[in-house]
VMD Tcl script that draws the C-alpha trace (Angstrom):
set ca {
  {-50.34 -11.56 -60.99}
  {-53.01 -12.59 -63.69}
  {-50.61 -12.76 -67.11}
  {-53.75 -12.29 -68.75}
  {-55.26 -9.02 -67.15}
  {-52.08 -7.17 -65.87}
  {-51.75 -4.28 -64.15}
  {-51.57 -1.70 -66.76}
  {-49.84 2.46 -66.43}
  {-50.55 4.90 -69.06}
  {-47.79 7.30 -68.77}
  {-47.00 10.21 -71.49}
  {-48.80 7.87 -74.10}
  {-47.08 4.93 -73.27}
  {-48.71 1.77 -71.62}
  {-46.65 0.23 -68.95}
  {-47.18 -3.69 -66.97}
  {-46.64 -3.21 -63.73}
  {-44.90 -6.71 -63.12}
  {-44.12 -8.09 -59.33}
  {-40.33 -7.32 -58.48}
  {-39.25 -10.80 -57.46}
  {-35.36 -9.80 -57.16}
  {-33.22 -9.28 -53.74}
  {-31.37 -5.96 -54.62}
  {-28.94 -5.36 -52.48}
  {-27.97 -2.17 -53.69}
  {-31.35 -0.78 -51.21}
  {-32.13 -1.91 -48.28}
  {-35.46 -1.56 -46.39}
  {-35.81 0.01 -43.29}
  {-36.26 -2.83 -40.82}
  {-37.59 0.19 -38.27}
  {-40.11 1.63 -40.99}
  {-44.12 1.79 -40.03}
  {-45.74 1.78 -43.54}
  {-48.58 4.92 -43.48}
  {-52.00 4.54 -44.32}
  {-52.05 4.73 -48.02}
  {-55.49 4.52 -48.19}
  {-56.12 7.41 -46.13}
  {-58.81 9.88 -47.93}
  {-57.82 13.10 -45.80}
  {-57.77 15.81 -48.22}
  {-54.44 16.46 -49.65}
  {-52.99 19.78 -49.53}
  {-50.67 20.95 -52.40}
  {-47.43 22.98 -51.34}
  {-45.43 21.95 -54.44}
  {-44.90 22.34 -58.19}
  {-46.76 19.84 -60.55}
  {-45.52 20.14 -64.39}
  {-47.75 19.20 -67.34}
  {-46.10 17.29 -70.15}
  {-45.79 18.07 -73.49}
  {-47.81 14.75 -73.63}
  {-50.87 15.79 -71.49}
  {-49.09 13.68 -68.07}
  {-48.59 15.38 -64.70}
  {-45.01 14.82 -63.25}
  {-43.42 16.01 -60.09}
  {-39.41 15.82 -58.75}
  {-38.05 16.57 -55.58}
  {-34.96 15.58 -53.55}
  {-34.54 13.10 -51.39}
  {-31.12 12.10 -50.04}
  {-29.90 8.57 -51.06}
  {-30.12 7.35 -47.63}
  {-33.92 7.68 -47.52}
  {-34.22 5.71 -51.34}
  {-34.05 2.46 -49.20}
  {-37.45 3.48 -47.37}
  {-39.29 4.21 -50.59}
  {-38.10 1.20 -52.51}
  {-38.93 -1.14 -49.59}
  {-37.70 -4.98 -49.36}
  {-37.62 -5.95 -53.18}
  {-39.46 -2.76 -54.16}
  {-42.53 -3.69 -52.46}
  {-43.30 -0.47 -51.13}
  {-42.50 1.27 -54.47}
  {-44.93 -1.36 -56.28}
  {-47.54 -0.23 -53.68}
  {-47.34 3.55 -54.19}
  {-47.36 3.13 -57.85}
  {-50.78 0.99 -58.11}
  {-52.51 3.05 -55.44}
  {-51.65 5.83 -57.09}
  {-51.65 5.04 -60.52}
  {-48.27 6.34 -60.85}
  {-44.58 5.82 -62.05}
  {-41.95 6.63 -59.73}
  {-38.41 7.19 -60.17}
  {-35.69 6.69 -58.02}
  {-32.39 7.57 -58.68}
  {-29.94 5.18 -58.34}
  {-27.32 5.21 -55.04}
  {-25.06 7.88 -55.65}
  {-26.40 10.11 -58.03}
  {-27.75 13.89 -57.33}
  {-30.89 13.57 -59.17}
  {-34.48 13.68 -58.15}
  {-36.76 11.62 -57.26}
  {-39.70 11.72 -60.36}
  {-43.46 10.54 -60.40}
  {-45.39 10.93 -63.36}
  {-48.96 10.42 -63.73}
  {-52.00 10.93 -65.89}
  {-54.03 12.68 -63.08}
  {-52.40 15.22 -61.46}
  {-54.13 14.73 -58.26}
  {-52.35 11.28 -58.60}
  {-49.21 12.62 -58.75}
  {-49.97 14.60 -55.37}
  {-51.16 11.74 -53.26}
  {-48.15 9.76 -54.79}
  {-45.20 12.34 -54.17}
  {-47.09 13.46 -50.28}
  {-46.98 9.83 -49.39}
  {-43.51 9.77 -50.16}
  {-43.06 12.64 -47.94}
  {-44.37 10.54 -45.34}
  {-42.50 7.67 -45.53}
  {-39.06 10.11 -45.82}
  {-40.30 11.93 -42.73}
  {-40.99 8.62 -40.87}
  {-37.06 7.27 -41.68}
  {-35.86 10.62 -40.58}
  {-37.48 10.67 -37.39}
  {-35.26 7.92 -36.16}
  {-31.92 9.58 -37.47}
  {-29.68 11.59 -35.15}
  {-29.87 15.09 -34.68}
  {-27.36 16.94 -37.00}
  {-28.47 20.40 -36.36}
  {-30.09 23.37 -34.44}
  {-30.63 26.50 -34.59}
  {-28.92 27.94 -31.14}
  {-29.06 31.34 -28.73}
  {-25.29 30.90 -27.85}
  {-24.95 31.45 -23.23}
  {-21.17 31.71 -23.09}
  {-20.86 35.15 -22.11}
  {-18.42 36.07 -19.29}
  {-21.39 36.69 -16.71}
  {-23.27 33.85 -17.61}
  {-20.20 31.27 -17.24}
  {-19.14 32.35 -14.01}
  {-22.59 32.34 -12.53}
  {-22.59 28.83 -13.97}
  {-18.83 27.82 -12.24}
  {-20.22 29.48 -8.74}
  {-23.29 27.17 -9.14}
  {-21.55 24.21 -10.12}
  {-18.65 24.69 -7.65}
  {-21.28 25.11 -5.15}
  {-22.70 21.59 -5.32}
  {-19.35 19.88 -6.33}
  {-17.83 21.19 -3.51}
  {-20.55 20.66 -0.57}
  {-22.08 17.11 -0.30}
  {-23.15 16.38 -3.66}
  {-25.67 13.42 -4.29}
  {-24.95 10.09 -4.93}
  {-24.44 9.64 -8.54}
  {-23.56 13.11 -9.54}
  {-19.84 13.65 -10.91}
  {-18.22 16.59 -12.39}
  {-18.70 14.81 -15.83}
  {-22.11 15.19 -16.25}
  {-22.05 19.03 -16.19}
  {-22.16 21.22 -18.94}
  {-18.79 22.12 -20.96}
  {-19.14 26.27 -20.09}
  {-18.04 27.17 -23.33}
  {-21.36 24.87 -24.56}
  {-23.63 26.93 -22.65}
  {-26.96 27.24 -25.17}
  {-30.47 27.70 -25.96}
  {-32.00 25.36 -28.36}
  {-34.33 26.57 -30.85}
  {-35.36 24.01 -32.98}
  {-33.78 20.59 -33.64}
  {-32.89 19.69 -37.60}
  {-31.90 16.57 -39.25}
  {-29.96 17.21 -41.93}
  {-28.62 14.23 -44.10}
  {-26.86 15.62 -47.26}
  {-25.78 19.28 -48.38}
  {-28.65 20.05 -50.64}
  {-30.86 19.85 -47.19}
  {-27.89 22.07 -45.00}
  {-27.84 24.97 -48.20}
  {-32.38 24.53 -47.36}
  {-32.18 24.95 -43.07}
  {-29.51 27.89 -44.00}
  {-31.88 29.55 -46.70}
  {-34.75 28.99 -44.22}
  {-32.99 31.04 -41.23}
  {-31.78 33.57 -43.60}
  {-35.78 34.21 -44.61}
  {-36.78 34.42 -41.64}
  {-34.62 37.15 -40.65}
  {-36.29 40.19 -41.76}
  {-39.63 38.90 -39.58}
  {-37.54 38.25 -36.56}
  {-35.51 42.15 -36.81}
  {-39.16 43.47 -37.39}
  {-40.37 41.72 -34.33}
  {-37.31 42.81 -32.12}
  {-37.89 46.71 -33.79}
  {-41.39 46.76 -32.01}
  {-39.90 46.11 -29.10}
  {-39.72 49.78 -26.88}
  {-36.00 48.59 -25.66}
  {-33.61 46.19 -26.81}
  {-34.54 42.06 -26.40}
  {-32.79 40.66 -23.78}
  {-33.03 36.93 -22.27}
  {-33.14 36.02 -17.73}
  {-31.48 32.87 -17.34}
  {-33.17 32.16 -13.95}
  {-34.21 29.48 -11.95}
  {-33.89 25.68 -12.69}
  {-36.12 22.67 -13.02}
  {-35.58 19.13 -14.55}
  {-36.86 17.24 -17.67}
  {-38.84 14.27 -15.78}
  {-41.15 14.32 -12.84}
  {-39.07 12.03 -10.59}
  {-36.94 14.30 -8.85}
  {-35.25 11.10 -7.46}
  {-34.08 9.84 -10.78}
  {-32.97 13.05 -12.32}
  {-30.95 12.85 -15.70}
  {-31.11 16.29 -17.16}
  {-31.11 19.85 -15.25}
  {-31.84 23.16 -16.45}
  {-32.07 26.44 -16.06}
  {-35.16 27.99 -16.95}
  {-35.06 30.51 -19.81}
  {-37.03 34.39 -19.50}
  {-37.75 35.46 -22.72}
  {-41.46 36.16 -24.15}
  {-40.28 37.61 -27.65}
  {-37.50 34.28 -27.66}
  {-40.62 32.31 -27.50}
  {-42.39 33.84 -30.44}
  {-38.78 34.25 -32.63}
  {-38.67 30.19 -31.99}
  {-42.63 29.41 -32.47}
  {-42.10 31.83 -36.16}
  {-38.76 29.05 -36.67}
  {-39.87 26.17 -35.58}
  {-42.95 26.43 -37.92}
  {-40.77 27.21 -41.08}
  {-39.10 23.86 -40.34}
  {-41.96 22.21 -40.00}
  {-43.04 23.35 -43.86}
  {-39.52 21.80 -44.88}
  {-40.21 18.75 -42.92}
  {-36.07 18.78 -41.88}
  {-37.64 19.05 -38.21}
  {-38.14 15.21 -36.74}
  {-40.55 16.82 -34.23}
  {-44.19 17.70 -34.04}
  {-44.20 19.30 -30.41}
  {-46.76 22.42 -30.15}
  {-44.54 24.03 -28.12}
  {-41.07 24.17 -27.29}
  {-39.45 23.89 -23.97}
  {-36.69 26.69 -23.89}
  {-33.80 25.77 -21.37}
  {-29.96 25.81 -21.13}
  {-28.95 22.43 -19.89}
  {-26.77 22.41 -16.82}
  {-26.33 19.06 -16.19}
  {-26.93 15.93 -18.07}
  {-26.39 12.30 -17.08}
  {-25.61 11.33 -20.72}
  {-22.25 13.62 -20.34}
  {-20.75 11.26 -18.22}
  {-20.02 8.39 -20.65}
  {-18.57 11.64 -23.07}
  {-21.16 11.99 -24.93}
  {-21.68 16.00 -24.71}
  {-23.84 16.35 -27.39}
  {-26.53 13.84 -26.17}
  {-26.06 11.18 -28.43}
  {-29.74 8.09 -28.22}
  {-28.03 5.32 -27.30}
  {-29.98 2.24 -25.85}
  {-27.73 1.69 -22.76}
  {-29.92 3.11 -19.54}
  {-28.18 6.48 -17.87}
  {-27.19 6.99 -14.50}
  {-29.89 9.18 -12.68}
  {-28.91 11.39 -9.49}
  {-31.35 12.76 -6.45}
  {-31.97 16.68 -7.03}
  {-34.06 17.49 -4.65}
  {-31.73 19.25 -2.23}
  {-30.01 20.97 -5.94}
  {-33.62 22.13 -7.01}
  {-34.67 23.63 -2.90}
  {-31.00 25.44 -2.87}
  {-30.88 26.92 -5.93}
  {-34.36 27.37 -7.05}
  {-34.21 30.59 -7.91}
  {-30.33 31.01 -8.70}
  {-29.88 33.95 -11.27}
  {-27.33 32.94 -14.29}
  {-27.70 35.92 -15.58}
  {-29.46 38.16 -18.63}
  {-27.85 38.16 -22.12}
  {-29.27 40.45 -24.88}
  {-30.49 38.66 -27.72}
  {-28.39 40.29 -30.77}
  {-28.03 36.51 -32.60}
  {-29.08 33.25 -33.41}
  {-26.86 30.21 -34.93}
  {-27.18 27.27 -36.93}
  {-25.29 25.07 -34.94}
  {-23.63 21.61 -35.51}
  {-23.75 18.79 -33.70}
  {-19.79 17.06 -33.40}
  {-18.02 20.13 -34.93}
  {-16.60 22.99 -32.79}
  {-14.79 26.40 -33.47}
  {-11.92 27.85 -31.90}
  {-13.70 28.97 -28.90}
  {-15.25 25.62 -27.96}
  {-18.59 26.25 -29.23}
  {-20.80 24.56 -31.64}
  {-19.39 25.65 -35.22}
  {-22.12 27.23 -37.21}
  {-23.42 26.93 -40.30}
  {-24.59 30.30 -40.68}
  {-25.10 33.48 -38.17}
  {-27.84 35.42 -38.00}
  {-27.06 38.95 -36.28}
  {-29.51 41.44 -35.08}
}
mol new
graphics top color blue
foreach p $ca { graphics top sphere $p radius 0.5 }
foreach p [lrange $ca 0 end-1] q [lrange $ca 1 end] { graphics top cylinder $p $q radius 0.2 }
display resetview
């Protein structure tokens, strides 16, 4: 830095030197994993958020962020933080570990304090993108018909000549049997209390689709297919899923999320399925945890010619769940957050 021609922030009639951070604090990590975006982008910025003038003519902006993401925007001895605040002219605020309170940026533009609070968006939505999934909004398959169609086809293969590679491990737990919606990932309560509001506001659109319907919704579990082309090194197989209105409820959903940004996916479309059998299940992970050791893989391509076709059954669809991952209720299924009942 030139001592004689700083870096200079006017903020709320104050002048501010922004100085080089030249300390190791090891209250905030970086995140070794992080791809830093293009902050000098000049896509047009679009504006789905409160901006507050000051008293004192500035422009400021706060929004949470749970404590676990502060690392990410602070960056290895606040590099990152330095970054956003002289491209964008800006002073941002981060709480320190432990505390509930927002993150801040204040500027004297307010189109500064847009571009400075959407690239922190960014950055947030990069870190969460490599975080587990805690969450997802779920069409629960349990019923009685649906679980013994499920035992005859398992039974079926377990007790005939089953391929090498396939054990009784890697099948679904029957009282698991589900449809996922949408996937969340959810680090603190404040972001739980947002997916729950979001399902809940959805629900008058979803009843108001399922009312133009001439008869009441109901869902074919039919069929099955697997998640990679290689029919020789299958890991996952599922049973294909029946349901046109399903399909818009969960396109109406999955776009809601994305407005939050709680969803770590981008896909256009999702690929409805109840998962039979999953490769990952064997080591006792049920819920499909990412580790980095390789998964066994089985041949289905005698499983796929028998039971091509093979009818689980047809459910109506009277509700949706916000599930969590790791935490069952008495029943054995996923214990939800909230319920919504149609």
């Amino acid at each position: 830095m030139d001592v004689l021609s700083p870096d200079l922030v006017w903020i709320e009639n104050r002048c501010y030197r922004v100085n080089p951070t030249t300390d190791d604090s090891s209250e905030y990590q970086s995140d070794p994993c992080y791809i830093e975006p293009d902050f000098d982008s000049e896509e047009e910025v679009q504006m789905d958020f409160a901006i507050e003038k000051t008293k004192e003519g500035s422009f400021r902006t706060s929004f949470h962020v749970p404590s676990c993401f502060h690392g990410s925007i602070i960056g290895q001895k606040g590099a990152t933080r330095k970054r956003l605040e002289m491209d964008t002219k800006c002073l941002i605020q981060v709480p320190s570990r432990g505390s509930k309170q927002p993150i801040v940026v204040t500027a004297q533009r307010e189109e500064d304090a847009i571009a400075a609070r959407k690239k922190i968006e960014d950055i947030v939505f990069s870190s969460r993108r490599r975080q587990d999934i805690t969450h997802f909004p779920s069409l629960p398959c349990c019923q009685d018909s649906v679980v013994e169609s499920f035992a005859k086809f398992k039974n079926s293969i377990l007790s005939g000549s089953p391929p090498a590679g396939l054990t009784e491990s890697m099948f679904q737990k029957p009282e698991k049997l589900h449809v996922t919606l949408v996937v969340l990932t959810l680090m603190d309560e404040e972001e739980r209390k947002l997916a729950k509001e979001v399902l809940q506001q959805e629900a008058d659109k979803i009843r108001g689709i399922l009312q133009e319907l001439s008869t009441p919704a109901e869902v074919k579990i039919q069929g099955i297919e697997i998640m990679n082309d290689d029919r020789t090194a299958t890991k996952i197989l599922y049973a294909k899923i029946d349901c046109t209105v399903l399909e818009i409820i969960v396109e109406y959903l999955a776009g809601a999320y994305a407005k939050t940004k709680l969803s770590p996916r981008t896909r256009d479309r999702v690929k409805l399925h109840m998962t039979l059998i999953d490769t990952k299940f064997d080591s006792g992970d049920q819920d499909g945890h990412q580790g980095r050791q390789p998964f066994p893989t089985f041949d289905s391509t005698d499983i796929l010619q028998q039971f091509r076709d093979f009818h689980f059954g047809t459910i109506p669809l009277t509700e949706i769940h916000l599930s969590q991952r790791n935490a069952y209720d008495d029943k054995g299924y996923y214990k939800a957050t909230t319920v919504l009942n149609f």
